[in-house]
N, C-alpha and C positions, 0 to 999 in steps of 0.2 A: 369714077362717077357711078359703074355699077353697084360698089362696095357703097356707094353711101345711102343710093335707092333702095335696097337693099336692106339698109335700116328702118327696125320698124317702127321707132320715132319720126324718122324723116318721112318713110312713104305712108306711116300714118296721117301725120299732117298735110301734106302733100294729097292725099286721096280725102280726106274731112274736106279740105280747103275748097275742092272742086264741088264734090257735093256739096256742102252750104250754099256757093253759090249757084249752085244751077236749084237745091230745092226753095232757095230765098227768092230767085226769079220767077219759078212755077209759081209759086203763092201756096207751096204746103204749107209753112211756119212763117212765125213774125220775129222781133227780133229776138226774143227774150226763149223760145222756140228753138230758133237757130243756134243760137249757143248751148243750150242745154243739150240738141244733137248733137252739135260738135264734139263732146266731152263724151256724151253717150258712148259716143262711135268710136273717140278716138279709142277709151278704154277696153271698148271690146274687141277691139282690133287689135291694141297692143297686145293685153293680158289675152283674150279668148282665140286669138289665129282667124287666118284668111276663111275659113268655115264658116264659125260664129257672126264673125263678120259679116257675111253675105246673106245669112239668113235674116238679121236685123238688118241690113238694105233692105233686100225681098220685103220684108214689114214696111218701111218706112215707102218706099215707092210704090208699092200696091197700095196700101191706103191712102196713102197723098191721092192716088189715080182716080181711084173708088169714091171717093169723097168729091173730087171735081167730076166726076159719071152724071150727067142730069144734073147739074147741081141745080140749075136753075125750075127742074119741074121738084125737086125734093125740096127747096125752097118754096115754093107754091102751098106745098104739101106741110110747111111746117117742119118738116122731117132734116133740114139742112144743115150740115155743123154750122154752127155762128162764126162770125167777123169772116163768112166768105169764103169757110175749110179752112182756114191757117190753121194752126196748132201753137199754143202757147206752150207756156214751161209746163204747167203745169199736166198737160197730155202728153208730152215729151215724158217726163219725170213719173207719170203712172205707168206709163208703159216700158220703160227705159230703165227703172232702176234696180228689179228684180235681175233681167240678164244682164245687168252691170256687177253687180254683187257675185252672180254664180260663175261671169268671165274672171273674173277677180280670184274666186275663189278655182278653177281652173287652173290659173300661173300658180299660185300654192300651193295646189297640193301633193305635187311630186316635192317641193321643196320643205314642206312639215310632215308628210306620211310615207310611208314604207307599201304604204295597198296601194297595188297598181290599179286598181278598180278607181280609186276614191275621182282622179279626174273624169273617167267616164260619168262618173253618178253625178258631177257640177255639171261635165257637157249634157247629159239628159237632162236636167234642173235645166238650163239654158236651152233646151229647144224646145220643154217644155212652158216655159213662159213666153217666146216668142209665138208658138203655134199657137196660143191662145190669144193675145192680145192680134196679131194678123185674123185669126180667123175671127175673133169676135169685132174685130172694125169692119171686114169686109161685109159679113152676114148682116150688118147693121145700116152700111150703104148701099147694098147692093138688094138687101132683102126686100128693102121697105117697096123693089117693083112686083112684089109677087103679086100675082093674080088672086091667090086664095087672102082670105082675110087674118090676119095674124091671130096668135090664139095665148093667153096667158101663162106662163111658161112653168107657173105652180098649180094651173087646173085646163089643163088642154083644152077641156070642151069649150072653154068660156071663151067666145071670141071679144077681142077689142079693135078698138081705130087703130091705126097705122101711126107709128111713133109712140104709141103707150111702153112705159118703160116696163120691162119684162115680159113683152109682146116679142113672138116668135113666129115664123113663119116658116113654109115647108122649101121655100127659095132660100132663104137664110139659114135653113141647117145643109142643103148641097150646097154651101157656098164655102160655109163654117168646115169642114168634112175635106172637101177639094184644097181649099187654101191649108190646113194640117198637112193635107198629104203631099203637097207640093215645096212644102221645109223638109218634108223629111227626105222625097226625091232629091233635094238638093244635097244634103247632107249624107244621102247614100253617093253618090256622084263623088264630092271630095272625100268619100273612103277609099272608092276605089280608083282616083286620078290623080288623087296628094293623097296620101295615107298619111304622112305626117301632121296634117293639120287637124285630125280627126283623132284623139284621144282613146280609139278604142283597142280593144287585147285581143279581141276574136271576130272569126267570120261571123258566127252568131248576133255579135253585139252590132254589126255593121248591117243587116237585115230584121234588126229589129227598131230600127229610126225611122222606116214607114208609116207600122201601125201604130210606133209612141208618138209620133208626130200629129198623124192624126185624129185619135180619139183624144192628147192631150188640147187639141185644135177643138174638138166636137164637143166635151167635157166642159173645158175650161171656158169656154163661150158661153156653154149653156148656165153655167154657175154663174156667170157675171150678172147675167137675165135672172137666174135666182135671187140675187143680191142685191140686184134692182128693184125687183117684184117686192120683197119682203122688208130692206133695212133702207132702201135710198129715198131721200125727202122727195117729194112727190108735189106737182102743183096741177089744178086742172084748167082748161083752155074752158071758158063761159062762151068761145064763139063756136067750135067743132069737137067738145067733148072731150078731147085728147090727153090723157092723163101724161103729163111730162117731167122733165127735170128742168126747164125754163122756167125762167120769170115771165117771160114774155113768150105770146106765142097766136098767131094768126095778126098781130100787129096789136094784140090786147094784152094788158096785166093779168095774168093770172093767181088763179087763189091757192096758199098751200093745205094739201088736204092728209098728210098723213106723212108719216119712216119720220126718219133721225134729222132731224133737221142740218146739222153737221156732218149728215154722211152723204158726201156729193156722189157729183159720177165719177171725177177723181179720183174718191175712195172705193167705188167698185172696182174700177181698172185695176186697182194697186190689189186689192184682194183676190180679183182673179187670177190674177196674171203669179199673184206667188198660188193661189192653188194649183194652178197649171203647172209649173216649180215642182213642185210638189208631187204631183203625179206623175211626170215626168221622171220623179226617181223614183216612186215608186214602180214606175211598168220596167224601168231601168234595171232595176231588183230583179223582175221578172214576176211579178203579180196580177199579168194581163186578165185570168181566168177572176178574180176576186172583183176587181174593177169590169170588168163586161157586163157580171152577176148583176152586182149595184146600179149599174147603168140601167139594164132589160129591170128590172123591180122598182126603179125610177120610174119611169115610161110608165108603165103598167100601173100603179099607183095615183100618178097624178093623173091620168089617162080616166081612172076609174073615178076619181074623187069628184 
């Protein structure tokens, strides 16, 4: 009986199986949601180990939570994910399919390459897109209580209303910041409890899943808001100003005023979440000094503009 739990086809489905249904009964996802986690999950469980794993849980139940937080005053606010917080496929699959691809590409790479690095550099690609996609859902649910008024995330001075897309606010970047640093806690924890599930070659590389986690967390949020700000179609609220990604918004049609009309917020996720990927291997490389540079002359920049 051990030997079969034990398998991780069996206690992959097995563990999927429970999750669905307990996050089908909270009301995170709908049906079409529920299945695309299922598959998310199973594969990164299979191919990416009980690590990977756990940190796309931590995603998927942190934001289910965040999003039912207030829901009923952020609904008030306009600010509410639609059909109630569920998540369709489509939020599943922006979020979902970068660490799908990089767990994937984890089971591989000892099996096509000879660099014992090459899985470290998937596993940072993978906790680089999950710290991004956690920390840009939480700062987004959790931000919109901040006391100070949000401020435009391509020209800081300029304040906007609450749910303006690419609106930031100084509660949404500690939230963005804490949620990074709290994947990488985790994933330092299975270094040193299961070594096995954690892909890495030195002690080095096992205290550096902290600060990759969280600046790929603080980064990767803040570029989704850039992404928003600049290429995503845009509609505006004629009842409260609110410049949105809704059709609908205060219970009125709103008008569209500007970005790509075919770049949703779907396709911000998916662009963050591989920039996140992204930097991820790169701080993985070990280019933390190059990336902080760019970060502090960002700031400063839009700050001035």
């Amino acid at each position: 009986m051990f030997e079969l739990l034990s398998n991780p086809v069996v206690s992959g489905l097995l563990i999927m199986t429970l999750l669905a249904g307990v996050s089908y009964k909270l009301h995170f996802v709908d049906i079409s949601g529920l299945v695309s986690a299922f598959m998310v999950g199973f594969i990164v469980w299979y191919a990416g180990g009980p690590a990977a794993f756990t940190i796309l849980l931590f995603f998927f139940l942190s934001s289910g939570l965040a999003t039912k937080f207030k829901y009923k005053a952020k609904a008030k606010q306009g600010v509410a994910q639609e059909a109630k917080g569920r998540r369709s496929w489509k939020n599943v699959t922006a979020s979902g399919i970068i660490p799908t691809i990089f767990a994937i590409g984890m089971y591989l790479a000892p099996r096509l390459s000879t660099n014992p690095d090459l899985p470290f550099y998937m596993f940072a690609g993978l906790v680089g897109a999950i710290a991004t996609t956690t920390s840009d859902n939480l700062a987004s649910e959790i931000g919109v209580f901040s006391k100070r008024t949000p401020r435009l995330i391509t020209n800081l001075r300029r304040k906007v209303p609450r749910g303006t897309i690419g609106g930031v606010s100084l509660l949404g970047e500690q939230v963005a910041l804490a949620a990074g640093f709290a994947i990488g806690l985790i994933v330092v924890l299975f270094a040193y409890f299961a070594p096995s599930t954690v892909p890495v070659t030195s002690t080095n590389q096992i205290t550096m899943f902290i600060p990759l986690a969280a600046l790929t967390g603080f980064v990767g949020c803040n570029m989704d808001s850039v992404l928003g700000a600049v290429i995503q179609n845009k509609f505006v609220c004629d009842i409260c100003g609110a410049v949105t990604d809704k059709d609908v918004h205060c219970s009125s049609q709103t008008k569209y005023i500007g970005g790509c009309k075919w770049f949703s917020n779907m396709h911000v996720n998916l662009g963050s979440s591989l920039m996140g990927s992204t930097l991820g291997i790169v701080l993985g490389v070990g280019l933390f000094v190059w990336v902080f540079g760019g970060v502090f002359f960002w700031i400063l920049a839009s700050s001035s503009s």
